[in-house]
N, CA, C and O atoms as a DFTB+ gen file, in Angstrom:
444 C
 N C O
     1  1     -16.271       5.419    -107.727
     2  2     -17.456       5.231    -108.527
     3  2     -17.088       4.925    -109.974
     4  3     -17.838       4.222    -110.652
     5  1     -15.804       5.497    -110.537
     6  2     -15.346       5.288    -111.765
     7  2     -15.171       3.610    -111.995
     8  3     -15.533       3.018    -113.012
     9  1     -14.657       3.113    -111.047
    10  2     -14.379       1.766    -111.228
    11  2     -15.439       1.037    -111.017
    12  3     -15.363      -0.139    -111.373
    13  1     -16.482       1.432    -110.501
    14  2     -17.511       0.339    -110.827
    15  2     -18.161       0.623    -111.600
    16  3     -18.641      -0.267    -112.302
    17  1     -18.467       1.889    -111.825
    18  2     -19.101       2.035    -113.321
    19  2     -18.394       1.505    -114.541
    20  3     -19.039       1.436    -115.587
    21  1     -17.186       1.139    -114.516
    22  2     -16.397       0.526    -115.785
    23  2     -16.777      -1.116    -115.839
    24  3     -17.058      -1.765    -116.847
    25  1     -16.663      -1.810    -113.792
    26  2     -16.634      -2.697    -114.008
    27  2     -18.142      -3.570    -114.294
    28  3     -18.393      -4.750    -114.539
    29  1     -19.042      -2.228    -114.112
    30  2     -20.252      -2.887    -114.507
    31  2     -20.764      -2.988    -116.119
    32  3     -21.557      -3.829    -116.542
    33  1     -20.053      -1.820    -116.988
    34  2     -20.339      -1.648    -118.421
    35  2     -19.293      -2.784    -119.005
    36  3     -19.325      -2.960    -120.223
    37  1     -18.467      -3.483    -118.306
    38  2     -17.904      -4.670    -118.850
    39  2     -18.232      -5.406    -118.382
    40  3     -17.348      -6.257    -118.295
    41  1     -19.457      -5.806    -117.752
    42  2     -20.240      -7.049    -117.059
    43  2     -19.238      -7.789    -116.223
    44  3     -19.460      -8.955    -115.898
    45  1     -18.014      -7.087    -115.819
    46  2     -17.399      -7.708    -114.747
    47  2     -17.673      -7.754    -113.242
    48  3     -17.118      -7.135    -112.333
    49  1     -18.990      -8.932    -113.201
    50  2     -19.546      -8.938    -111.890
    51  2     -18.677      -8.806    -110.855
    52  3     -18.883      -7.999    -109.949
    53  1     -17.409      -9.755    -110.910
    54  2     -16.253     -10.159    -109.790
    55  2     -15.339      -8.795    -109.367
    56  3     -14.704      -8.687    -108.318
    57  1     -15.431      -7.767    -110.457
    58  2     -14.731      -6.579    -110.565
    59  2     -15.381      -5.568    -109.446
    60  3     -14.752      -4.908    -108.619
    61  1     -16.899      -5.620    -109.648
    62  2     -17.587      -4.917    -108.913
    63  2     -17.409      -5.383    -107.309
    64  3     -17.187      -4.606    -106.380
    65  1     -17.577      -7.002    -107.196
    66  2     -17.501      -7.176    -105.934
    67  2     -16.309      -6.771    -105.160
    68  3     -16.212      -6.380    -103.997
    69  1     -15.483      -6.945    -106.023
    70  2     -13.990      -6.667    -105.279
    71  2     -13.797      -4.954    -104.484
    72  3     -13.081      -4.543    -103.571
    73  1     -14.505      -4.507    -105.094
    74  2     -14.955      -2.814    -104.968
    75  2     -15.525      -2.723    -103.233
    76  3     -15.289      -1.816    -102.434
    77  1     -16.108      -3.633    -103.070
    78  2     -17.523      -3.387    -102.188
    79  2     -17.106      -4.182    -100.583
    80  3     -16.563      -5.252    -100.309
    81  1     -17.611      -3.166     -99.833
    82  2     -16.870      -3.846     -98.577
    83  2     -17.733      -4.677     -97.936
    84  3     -18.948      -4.613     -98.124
    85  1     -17.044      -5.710     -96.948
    86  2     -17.633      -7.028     -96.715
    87  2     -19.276      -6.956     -96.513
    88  3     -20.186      -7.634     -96.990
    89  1     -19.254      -5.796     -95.560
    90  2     -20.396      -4.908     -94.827
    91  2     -21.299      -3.849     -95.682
    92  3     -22.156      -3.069     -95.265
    93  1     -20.945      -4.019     -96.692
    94  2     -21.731      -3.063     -97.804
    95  2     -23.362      -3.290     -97.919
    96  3     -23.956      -4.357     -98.074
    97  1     -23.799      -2.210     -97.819
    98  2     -25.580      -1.996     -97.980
    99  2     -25.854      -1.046     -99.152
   100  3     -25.233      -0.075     -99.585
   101  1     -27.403      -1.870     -99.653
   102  2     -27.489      -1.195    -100.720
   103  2     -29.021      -0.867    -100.540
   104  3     -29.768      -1.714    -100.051
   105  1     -29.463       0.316    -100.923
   106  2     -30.686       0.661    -100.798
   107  2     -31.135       0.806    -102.120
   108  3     -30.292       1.092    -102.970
   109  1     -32.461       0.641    -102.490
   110  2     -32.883       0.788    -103.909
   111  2     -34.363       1.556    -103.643
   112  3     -35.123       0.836    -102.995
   113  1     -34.835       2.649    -103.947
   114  2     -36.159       3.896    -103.800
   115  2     -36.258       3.223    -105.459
   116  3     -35.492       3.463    -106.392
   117  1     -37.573       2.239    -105.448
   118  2     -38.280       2.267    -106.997
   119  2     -39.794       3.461    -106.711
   120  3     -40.553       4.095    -107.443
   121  1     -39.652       3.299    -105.502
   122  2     -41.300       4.508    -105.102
   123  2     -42.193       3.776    -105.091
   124  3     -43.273       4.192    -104.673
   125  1     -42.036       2.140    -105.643
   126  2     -43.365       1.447    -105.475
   127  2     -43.683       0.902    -106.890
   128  3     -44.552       0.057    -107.106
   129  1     -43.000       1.392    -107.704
   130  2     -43.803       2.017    -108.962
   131  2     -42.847       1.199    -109.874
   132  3     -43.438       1.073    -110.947
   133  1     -41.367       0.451    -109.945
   134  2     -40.704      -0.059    -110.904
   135  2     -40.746      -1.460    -109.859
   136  3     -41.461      -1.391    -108.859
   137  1     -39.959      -2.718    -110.131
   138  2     -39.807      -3.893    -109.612
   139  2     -38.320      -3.574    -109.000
   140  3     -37.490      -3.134    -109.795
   141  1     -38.000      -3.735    -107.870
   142  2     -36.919      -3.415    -107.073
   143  2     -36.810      -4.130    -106.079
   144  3     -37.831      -4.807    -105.959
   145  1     -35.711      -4.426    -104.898
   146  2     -35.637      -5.499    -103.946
   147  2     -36.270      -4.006    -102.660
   148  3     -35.785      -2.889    -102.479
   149  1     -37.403      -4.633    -102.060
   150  2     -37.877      -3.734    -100.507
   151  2     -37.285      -3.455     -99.659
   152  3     -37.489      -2.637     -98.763
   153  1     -36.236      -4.318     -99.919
   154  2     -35.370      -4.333     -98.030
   155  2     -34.045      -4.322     -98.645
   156  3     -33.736      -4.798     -99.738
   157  1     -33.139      -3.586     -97.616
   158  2     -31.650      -3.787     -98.044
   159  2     -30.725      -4.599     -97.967
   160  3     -30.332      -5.354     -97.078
   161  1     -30.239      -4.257     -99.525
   162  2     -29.575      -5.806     -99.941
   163  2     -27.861      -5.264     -99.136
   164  3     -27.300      -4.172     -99.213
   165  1     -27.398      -6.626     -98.357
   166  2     -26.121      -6.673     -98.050
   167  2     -25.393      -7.879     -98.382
   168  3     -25.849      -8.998     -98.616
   169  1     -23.800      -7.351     -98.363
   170  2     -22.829      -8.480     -98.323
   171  2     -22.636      -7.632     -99.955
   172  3     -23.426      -6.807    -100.415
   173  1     -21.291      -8.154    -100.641
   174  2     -20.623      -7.678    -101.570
   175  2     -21.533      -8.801    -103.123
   176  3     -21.786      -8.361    -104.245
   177  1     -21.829     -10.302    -102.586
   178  2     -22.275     -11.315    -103.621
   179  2     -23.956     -10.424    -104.572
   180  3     -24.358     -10.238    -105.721
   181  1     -24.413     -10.129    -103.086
   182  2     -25.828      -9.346    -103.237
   183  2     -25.739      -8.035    -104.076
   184  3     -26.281      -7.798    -105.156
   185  1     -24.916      -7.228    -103.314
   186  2     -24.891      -5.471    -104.067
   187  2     -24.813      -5.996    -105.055
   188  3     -25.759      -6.034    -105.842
   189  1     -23.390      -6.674    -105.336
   190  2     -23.107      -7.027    -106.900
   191  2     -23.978      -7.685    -108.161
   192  3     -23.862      -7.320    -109.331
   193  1     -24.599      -8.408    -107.830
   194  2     -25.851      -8.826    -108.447
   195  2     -26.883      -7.959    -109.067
   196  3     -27.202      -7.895    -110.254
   197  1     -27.369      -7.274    -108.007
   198  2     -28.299      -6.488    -108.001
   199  2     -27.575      -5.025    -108.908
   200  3     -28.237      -4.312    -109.661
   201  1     -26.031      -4.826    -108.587
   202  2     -25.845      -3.948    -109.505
   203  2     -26.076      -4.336    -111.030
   204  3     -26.596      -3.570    -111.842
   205  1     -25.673      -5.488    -111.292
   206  2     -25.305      -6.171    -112.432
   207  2     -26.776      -6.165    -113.334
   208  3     -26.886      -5.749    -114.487
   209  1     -27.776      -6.693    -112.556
   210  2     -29.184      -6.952    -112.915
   211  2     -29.850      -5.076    -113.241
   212  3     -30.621      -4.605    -114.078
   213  1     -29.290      -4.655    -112.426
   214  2     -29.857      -2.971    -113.212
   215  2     -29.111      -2.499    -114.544
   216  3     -29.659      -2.005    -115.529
   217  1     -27.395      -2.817    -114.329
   218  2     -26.998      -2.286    -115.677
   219  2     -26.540      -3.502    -116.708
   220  3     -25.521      -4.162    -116.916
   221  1     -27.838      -3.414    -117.209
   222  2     -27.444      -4.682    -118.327
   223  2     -26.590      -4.488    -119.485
   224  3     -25.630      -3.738    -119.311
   225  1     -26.736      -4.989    -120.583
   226  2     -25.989      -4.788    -121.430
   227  2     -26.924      -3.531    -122.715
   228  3     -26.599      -2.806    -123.655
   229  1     -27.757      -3.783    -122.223
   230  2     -28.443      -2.258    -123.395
   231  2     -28.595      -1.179    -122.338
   232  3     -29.493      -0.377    -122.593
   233  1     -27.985      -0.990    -121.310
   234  2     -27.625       0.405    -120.621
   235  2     -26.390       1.050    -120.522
   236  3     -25.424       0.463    -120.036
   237  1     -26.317       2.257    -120.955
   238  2     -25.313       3.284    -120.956
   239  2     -24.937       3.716    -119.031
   240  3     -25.557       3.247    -118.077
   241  1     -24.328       4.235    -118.996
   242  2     -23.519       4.191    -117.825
   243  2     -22.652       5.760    -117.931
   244  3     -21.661       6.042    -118.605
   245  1     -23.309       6.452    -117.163
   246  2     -22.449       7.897    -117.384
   247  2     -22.444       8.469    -116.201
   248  3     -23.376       8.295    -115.416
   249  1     -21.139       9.412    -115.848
   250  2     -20.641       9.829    -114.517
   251  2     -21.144      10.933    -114.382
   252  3     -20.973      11.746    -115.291
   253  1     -22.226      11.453    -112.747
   254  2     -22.861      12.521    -112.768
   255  2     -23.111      12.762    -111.401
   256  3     -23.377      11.821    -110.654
   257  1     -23.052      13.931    -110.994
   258  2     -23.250      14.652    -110.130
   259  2     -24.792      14.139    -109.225
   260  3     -25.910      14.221    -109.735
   261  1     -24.620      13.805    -108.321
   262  2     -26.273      13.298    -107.362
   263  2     -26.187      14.034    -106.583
   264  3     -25.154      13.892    -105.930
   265  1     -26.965      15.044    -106.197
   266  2     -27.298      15.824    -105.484
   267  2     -25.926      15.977    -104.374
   268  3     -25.962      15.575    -103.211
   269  1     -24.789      16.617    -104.991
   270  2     -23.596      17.020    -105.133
   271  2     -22.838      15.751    -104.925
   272  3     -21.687      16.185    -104.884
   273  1     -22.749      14.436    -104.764
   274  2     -22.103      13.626    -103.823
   275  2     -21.991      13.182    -106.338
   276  3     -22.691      13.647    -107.238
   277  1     -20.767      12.140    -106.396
   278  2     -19.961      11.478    -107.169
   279  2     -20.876      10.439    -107.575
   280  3     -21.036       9.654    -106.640
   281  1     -21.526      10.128    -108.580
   282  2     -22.014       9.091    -108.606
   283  2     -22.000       8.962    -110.542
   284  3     -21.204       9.348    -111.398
   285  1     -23.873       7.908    -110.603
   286  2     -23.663       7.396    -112.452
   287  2     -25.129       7.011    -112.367
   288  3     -25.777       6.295    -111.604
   289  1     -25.493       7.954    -113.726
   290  2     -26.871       7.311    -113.952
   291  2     -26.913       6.521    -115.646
   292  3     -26.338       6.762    -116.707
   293  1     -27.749       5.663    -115.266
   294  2     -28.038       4.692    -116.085
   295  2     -29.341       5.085    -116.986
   296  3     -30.301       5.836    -116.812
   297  1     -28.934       4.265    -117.979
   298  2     -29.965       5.177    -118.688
   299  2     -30.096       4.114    -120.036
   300  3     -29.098       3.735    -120.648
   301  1     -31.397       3.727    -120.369
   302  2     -31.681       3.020    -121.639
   303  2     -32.240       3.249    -122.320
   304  3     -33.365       3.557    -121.925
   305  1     -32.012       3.318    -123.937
   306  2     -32.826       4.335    -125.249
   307  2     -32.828       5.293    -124.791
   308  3     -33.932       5.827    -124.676
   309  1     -31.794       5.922    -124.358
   310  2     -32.037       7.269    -124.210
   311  2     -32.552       8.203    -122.683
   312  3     -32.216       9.249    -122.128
   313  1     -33.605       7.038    -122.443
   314  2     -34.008       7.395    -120.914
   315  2     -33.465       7.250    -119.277
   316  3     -33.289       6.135    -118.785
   317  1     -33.294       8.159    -118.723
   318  2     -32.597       7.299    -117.365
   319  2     -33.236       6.849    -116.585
   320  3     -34.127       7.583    -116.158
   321  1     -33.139       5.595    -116.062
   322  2     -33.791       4.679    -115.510
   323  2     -33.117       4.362    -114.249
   324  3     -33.612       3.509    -113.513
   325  1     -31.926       5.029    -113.896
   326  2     -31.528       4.898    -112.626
   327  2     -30.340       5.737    -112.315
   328  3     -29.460       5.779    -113.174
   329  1     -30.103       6.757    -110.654
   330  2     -29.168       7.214    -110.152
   331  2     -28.233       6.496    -109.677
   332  3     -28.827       5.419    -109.735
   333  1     -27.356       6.274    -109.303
   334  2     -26.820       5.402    -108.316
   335  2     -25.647       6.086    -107.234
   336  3     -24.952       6.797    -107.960
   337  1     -25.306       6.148    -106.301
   338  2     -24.282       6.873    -105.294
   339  2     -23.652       6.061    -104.056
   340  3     -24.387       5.248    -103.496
   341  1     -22.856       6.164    -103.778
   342  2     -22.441       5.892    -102.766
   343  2     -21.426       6.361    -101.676
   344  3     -20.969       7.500    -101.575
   345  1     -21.205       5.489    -101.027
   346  2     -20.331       6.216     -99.670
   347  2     -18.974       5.330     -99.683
   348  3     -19.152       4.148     -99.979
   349  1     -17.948       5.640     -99.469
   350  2     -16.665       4.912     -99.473
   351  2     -15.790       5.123     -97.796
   352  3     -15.531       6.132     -97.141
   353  1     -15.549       3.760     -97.575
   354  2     -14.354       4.004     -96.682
   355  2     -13.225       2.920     -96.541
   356  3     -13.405       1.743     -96.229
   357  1     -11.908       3.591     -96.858
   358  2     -10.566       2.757     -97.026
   359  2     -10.782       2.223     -98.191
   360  3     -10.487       1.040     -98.360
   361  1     -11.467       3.161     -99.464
   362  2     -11.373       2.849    -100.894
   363  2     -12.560       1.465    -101.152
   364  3     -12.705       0.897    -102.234
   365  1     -13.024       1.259    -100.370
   366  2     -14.303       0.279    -100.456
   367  2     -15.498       1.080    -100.414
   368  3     -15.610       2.068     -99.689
   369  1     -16.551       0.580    -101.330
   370  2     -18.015       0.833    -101.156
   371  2     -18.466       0.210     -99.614
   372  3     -18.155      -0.946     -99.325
   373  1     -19.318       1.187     -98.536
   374  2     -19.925       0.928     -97.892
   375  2     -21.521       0.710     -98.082
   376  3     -22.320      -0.225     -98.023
   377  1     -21.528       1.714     -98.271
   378  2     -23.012       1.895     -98.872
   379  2     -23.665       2.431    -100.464
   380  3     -23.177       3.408    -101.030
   381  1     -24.736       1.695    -101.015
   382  2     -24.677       1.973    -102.198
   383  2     -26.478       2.361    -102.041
   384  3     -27.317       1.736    -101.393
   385  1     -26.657       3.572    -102.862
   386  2     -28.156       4.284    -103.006
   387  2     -28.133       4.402    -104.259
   388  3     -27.287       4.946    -104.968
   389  1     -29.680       3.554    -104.698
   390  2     -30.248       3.707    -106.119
   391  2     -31.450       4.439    -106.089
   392  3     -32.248       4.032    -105.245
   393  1     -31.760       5.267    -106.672
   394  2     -32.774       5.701    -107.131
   395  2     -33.634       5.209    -108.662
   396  3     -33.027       5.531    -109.683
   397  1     -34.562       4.695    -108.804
   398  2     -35.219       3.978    -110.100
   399  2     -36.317       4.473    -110.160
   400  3     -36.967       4.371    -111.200
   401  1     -36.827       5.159    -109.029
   402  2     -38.761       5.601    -109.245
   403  2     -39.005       6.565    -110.321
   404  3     -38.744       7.650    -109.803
   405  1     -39.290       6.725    -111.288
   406  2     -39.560       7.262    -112.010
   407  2     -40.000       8.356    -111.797
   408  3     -39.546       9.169    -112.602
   409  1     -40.714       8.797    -111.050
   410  2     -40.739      10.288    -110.455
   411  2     -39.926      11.020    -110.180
   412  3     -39.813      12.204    -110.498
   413  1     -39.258      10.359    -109.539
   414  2     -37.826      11.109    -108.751
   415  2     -36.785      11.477    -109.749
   416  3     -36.002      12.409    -109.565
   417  1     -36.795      10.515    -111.106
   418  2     -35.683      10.751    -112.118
   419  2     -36.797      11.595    -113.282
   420  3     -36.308      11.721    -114.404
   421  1     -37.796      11.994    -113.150
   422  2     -38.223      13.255    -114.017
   423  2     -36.917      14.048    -114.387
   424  3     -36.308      13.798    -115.427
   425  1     -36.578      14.852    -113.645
   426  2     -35.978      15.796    -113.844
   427  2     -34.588      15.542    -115.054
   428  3     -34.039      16.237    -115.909
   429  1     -34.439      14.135    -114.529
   430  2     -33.113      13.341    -115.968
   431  2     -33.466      13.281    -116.910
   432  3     -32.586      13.121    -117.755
   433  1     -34.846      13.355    -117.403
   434  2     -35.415      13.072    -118.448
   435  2     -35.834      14.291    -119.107
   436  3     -36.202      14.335    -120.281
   437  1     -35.780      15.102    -118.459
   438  2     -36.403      16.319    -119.219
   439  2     -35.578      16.704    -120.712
   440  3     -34.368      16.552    -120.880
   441  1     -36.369      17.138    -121.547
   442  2     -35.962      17.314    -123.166
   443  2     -36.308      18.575    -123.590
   444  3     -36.095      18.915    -124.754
């Protein structure tokens, strides 16, 4: 997770893909409520994109605990605007889970 969180805060799209296995799925929970892809995105060109398009360049990127599993939430002005986690096998991303619904990331936000 370290390495794609680096290779996404250096907008190194190609960095990320290289991460992600051929077969990689990505799920994205907006709840309905943010603009998000409905159905799951696969193939390494797709995740990667779609990672890229969440952490832009005015988002911070910090390593955090998701409901115990290794992951990084994103976060802009201050607010977090997204979990992210995944599953690894033979050092490749298989599967990648975002969380963006704003409900669900209450609890990141609390002050």
């Amino acid at each position: 997770m370290e390495k794609l969180a680096i290779a996404l805060m250096t907008g190194a799209e190609s960095s990320a893909r290289a991460l992600l296995h051929r077969d990689v799925v990505m799920l994205i929970d907006s709840g309905g409520i943010v603009s998000a892809a409905v159905t799951p995105l696969t193939g390494p060109n797709q995740v990667a994109a779609a990672l890229r398009t969440l952490a832009t360049a005015e988002t911070s990127i910090t390593a955090a605990s998701i409901n115990g599993a290794h992951g990084f939430v994103l976060a802009r002005d201050g607010v977090v605007v997204g979990a992210v986690t995944a599953e690894m096998r033979r050092r490749l991303l298989t599967s990648v889970w975002v969380v963006c619904s704003p409900e669900k990331l209450r609890h990141w936000n609390r002050r």
